[in-house]
N, C-alpha and C positions, 0 to 999 in steps of 0.2 A: 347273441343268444348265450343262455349260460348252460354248460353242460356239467356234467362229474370229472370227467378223465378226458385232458386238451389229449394226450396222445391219442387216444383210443377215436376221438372226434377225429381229430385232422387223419387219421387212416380211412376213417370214412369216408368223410367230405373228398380228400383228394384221390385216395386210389380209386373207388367203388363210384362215386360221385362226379370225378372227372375235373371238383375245383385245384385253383393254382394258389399255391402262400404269395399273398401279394406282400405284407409284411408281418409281425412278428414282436412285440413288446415287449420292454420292459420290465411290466407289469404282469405278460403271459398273454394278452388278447393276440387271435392270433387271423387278417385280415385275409381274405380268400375272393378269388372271383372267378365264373364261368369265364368270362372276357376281359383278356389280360390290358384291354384297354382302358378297364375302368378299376378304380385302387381296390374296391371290395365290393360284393354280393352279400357277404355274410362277416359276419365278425361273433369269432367264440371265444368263452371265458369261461377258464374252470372254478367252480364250487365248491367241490368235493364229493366224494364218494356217498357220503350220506344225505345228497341232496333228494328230496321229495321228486317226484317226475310230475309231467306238464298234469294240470287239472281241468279236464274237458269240463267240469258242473259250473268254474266262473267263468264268468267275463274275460276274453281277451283272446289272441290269435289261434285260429282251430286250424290251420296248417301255413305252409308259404311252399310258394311254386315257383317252377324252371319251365320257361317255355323253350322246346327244343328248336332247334330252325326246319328240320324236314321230320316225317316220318321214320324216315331210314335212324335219324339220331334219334328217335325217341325208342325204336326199335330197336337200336344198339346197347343204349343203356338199359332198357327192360330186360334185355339179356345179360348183362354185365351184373346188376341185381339179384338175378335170379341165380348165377353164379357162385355170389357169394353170399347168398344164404341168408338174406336180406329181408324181412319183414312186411311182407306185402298184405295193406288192409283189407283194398278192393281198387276193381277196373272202376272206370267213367269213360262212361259214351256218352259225351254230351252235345252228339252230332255236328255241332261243326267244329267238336274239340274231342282226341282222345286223354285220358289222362292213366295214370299209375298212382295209387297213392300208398306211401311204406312208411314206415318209420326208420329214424334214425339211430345212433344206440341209446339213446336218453330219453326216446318215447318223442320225440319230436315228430309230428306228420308233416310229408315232404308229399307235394304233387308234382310230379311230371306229366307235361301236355304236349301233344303238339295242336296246333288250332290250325285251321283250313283258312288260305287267305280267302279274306271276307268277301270275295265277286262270287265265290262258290259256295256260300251259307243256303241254304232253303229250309225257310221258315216253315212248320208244320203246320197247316189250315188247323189245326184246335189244339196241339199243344205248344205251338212259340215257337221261338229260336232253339230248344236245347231242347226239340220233340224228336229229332229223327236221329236215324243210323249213322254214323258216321262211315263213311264208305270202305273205309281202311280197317282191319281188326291186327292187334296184336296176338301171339298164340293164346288161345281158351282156357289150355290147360296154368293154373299159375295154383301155386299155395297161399292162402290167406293167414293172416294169423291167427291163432285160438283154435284151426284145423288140426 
């Protein structure tokens, strides 16, 4: 992913985010991952300062997401987020998933979920899989951005 400022990113990604510097280049790319068992999740590269931010009106990726393992971690980091002052767009209750969606410093949208293992999904008789409540809420109160 290319950002403006590697510093100002990997403060992100690892303090507030929670990734790990798996390595580190030559070149400046600089590789991260939620799970140090795999070499990266993410890999950033700085542009510079004057670079344009992401453009929602073409074509191409409208966010990338972290699935938490439990509740409780999705819950921790939505507090860790909110801590640090963090850019939160909007909730999703997409019933058998919660999500978080914020931005990064570069306007990057990031969702965090966690999903209900699928023996306890229930599908809504008229609107599908992603009709019902999700039985878990995180706190109500949150700041969105442009608030």
């Amino acid at each position: 992913m290319r950002v403006r400022d590697i510093d100002r990113s990997v403060d992100f990604y690892t303090r507030v985010m929670g990734l790990t510097i798996m390595e580190k280049t030559a070149s400046g790319t600089v590789f991260m991952s939620a799970n140090t068992e795999k070499s990266h999740e993410l890999a950033i590269r700085a542009i510079g300062m004057d670079a344009g931010g992401p453009d929602h009106s073409i074509v191409g990726q409208a966010h990338m997401a972290w699935q938490m393992e439990t509740f409780e971690d999705l819950q921790e980091l939505y507090d860790r987020i909110r801590e640090n002052d963090v850019r939160i767009v909007r909730m999703g209750d997409h019933g058998v998933s919660m999500g978080v969606y914020l931005l990064d410093p570069d306007d990057n949208e990031i969702e965090i979920y966690y999903e209900m293992p699928k023996d306890q999904w229930e599908r809504h008789p008229e609107k599908g899989l992603f009709g019902n409540q999700h039985p878990r809420q995180l706190e109500e109160r949150v700041t969105v951005a442009g608030d």
